[in-house]
C-alpha positions in Angstrom: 22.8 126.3 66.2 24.1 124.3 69.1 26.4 127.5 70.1 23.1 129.9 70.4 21.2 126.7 72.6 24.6 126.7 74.6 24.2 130.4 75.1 20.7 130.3 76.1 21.5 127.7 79.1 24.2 129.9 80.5 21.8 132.9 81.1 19.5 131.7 83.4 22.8 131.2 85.4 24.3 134.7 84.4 20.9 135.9 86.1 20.7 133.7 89.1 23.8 135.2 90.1 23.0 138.9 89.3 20.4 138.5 92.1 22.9 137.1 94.6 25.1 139.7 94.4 22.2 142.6 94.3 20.2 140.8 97.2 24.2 140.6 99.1 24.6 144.7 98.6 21.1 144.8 99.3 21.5 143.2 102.8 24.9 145.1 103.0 23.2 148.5 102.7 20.7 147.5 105.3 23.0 146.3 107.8 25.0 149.1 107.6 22.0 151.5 108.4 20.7 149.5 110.8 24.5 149.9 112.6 24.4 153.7 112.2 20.9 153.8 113.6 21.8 151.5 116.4 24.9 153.6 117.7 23.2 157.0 117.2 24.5 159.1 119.8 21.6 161.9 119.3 18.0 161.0 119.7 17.0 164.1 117.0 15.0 165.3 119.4 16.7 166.9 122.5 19.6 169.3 122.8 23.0 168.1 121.4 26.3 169.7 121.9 29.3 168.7 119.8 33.0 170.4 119.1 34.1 170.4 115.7 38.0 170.8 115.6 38.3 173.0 113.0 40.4 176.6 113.4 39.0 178.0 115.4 37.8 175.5 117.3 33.6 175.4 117.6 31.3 174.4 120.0 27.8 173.7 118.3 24.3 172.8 120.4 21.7 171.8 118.4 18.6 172.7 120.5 15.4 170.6 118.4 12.5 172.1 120.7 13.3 176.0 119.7 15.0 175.1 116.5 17.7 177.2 116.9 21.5 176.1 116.6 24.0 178.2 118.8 28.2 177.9 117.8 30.7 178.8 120.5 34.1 180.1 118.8 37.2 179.6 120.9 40.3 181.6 119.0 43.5 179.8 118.2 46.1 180.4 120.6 43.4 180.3 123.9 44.9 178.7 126.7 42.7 176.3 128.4 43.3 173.7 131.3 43.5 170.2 130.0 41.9 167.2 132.0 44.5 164.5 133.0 46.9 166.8 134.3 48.6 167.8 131.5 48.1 171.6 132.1 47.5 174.1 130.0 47.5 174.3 126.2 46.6 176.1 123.3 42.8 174.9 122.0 44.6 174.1 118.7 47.3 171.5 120.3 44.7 169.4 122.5 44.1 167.4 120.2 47.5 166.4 119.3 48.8 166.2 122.3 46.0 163.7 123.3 46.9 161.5 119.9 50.5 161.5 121.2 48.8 160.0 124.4 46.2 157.9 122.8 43.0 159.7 122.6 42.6 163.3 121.0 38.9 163.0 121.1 38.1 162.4 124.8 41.4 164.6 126.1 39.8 167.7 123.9 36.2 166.4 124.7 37.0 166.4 128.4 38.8 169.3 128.6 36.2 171.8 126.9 33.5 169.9 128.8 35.1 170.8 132.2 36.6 174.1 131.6 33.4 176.0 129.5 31.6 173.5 132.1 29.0 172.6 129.2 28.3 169.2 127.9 29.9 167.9 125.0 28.3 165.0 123.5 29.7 165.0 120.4 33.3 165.3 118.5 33.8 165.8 114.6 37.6 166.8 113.1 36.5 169.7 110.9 38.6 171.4 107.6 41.0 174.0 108.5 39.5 177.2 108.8 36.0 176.1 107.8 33.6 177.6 110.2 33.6 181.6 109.3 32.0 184.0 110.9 29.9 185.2 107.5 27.4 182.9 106.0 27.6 180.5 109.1 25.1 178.6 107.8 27.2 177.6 104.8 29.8 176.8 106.7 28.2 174.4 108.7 26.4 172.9 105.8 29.5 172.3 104.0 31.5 170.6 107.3 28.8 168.3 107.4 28.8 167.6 104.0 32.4 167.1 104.2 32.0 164.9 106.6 29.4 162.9 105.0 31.5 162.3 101.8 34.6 161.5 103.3 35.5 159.5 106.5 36.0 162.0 109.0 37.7 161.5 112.4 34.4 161.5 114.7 32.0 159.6 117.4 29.1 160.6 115.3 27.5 157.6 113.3 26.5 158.6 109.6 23.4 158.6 110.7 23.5 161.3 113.2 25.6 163.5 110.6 23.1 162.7 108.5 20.2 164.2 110.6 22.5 167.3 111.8 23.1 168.2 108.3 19.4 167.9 108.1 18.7 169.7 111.3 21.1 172.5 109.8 19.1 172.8 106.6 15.9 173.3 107.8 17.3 176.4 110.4 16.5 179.6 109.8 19.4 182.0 109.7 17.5 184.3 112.0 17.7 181.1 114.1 21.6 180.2 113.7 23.4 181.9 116.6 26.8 183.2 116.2 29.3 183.9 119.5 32.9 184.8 118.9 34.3 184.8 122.3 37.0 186.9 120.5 35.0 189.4 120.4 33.5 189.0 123.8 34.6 191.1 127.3 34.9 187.6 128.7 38.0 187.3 126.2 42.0 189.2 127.0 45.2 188.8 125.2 47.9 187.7 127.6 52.1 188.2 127.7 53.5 184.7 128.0 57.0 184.1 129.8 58.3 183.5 126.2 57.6 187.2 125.1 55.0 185.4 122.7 51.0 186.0 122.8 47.8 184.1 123.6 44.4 184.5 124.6 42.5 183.8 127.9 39.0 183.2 128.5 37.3 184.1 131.9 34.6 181.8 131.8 32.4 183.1 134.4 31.9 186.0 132.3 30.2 183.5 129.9 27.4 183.0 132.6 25.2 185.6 130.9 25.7 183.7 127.3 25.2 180.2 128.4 21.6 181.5 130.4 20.9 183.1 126.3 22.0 180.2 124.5 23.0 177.0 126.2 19.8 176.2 128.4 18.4 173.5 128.0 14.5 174.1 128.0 13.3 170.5 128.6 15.5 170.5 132.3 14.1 173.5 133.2 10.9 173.2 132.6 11.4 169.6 134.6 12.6 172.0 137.9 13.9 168.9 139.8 16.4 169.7 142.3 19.7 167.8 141.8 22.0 167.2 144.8 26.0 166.2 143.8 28.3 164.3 145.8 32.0 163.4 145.6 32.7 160.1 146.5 36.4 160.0 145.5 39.2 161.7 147.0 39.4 164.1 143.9 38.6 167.3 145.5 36.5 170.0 143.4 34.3 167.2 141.5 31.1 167.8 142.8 32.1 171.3 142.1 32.7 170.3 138.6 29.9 168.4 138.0 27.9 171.1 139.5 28.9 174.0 136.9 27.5 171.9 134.0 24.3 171.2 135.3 23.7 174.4 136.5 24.7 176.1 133.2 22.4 174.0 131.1 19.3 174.9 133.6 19.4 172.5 136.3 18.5 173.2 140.0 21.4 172.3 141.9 20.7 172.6 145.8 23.2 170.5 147.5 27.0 170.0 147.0 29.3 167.5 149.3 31.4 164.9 149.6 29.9 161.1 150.3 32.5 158.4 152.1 32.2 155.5 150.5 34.4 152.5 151.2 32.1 149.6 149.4 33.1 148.5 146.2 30.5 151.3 144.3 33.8 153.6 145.3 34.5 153.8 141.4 30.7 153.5 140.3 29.0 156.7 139.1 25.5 156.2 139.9 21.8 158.5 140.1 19.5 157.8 142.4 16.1 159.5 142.6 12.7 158.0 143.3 11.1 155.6 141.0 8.6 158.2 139.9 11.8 160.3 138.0 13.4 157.5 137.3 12.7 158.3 133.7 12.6 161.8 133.8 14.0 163.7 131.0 16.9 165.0 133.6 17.9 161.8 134.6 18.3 160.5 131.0 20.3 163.5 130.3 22.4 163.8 133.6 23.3 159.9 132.1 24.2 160.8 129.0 27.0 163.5 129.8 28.4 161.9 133.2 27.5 158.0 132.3 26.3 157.5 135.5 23.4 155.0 135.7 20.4 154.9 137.7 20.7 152.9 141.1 17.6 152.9 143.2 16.0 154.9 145.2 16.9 157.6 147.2 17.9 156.9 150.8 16.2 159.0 153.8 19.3 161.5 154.5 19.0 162.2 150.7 15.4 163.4 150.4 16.0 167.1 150.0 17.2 166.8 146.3 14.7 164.8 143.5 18.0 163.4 142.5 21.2 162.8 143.4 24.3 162.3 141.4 27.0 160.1 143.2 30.5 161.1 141.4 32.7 157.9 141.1 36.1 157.4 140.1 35.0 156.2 136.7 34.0 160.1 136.6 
């Protein structure tokens, strides 16, 4: 008898501490959601490019307001310019050689971002030979999937792979858009020195492509005119910067160079009127240059809505 009353005053213990540990993995779960949420790169709402480094290479903008989904192939063995000065290399080695240096994400990032001159918000490391041409839509299902299960090398929180998967699911196939640039006039198969073979893109061939499939509808239908100036001594910046707002729809009327010799010189900075301060093309313009708003524009400046002031953090 005494070892059944002993037993009986150890459960409510044995309980107690059965809560504990459920309310602890309770409060885990919620913290960790809360984190994903917090550092959420996509909104779920506007358009959001990413590359996934699979083979090929893809380049996939997720456009809510139409709710279509449009994925760029780039063939292995394409030569493309990398940022840093590095030169050029196949898409398929980017990302190694920017490991070897450091940082594969923002080298390949950076690199497709200025030489396709279209955003890229976004990076997921994909499985080898995962996105295929038929039944995209599996394909894209499954990398996200993958990516979901299994810690993936990306910038994306779980929650935004989470709601792409989602976005994904609920396309249409009618809606998924498919563009091997392998298959495009814009792509040529070129002799190296070596006697060995790659591919080259001639991107402004793509123009027609990027008008169908890249614009995004929310900037246009803002029509703000957007002046760029260089304030470094990096020539072909404003250039730069230039091509990537005007192949996702905005109206770029004014290109130049700005001396600056205050201590903004490295600042990237927008400046517009209060009134499109928070326009949906200033929000946007921040998100893929990370340039911040400033003030207001100054008289000389008052033929663009806004102006984008290119700083060496650029």
């Amino acid at each position: 008898m005494a070892k059944i009353v002993k037993k009986k005053k150890k459960r409510p213990w044995l309980i107690l501490i059965l809560i504990l540990i459920f309310l602890g993995f309770l409060i885990f779960s919620i913290l960790k959601i809360y984190h994903s949420c917090n550092n959420s790169l996509w909104d779920g709402e506007h358009q959001f490019n990413i590359i996934v480094n699979s083979q090929p290479a893809s380049l996939i903008s997720f456009n809510s307001s139409e709710e279509t989904i449009s994925v760029l192939l780039v063939p292995n063995g394409t030569f493309i310019e990398t940022t840093h000065g590095y030169g050029p290399y196949r898409i398929e080695s980017i990302y190694r050689l920017g490991e070897l240096k450091g940082n594969g994400v923002e080298l390949l990032t950076s690199s497709l971002q200025n030489y396709f001159g279209l955003p890229v918000d976004g990076f997921l490391q994909g499985n080898i030979y995962q996105i295929k041409s038929s039944g995209i839509k599996n394909s894209l299902l499954n990398q996200f999937f993958e990516a979901l299960r299994h810690d993936k090398k990306t910038n994306l929180s779980r929650w935004d792979l989470l709601r792409l998967w989602w976005q994904i699911k609920k396309t249409r196939e009618d809606k998924i858009n498919l563009i091997d640039l392998s298959q495009t006039s814009a792509s040529q198969e070129v002799d190296l020195p070596d006697g060995s073979k790659a591919m080259k893109i001639e991107t402004e061939r793509l123009v027609r492509i990027f008008n169908q499939f890249f614009i995004d509808g929310e900037i246009r239908q803002e029509g703000l005119t957007i002046g760029v100036l260089n304030k470094t001594d990096k020539a072909g910046l404003a250039n730069s910067a230039a091509k990537i707002i005007t192949n996702i729809g905005g109206r770029v009327i004014n290109i130049g160079i700005q001396n600056d010799v205050s201590k903004e010189k490295n600042n990237c900075g927008l400046k517009s009127s209060k009134k499109y301060k928070n326009s949906y093309t200033v929000h946007r313009l921040n998100k893929i240059f990370h340039c911040y708003w400033q003030g207001e524009l100054e008289d000389d400046n008052q033929r663009s809505d806004i102006v984008i002031l290119l700083g060496e953090d650029y």
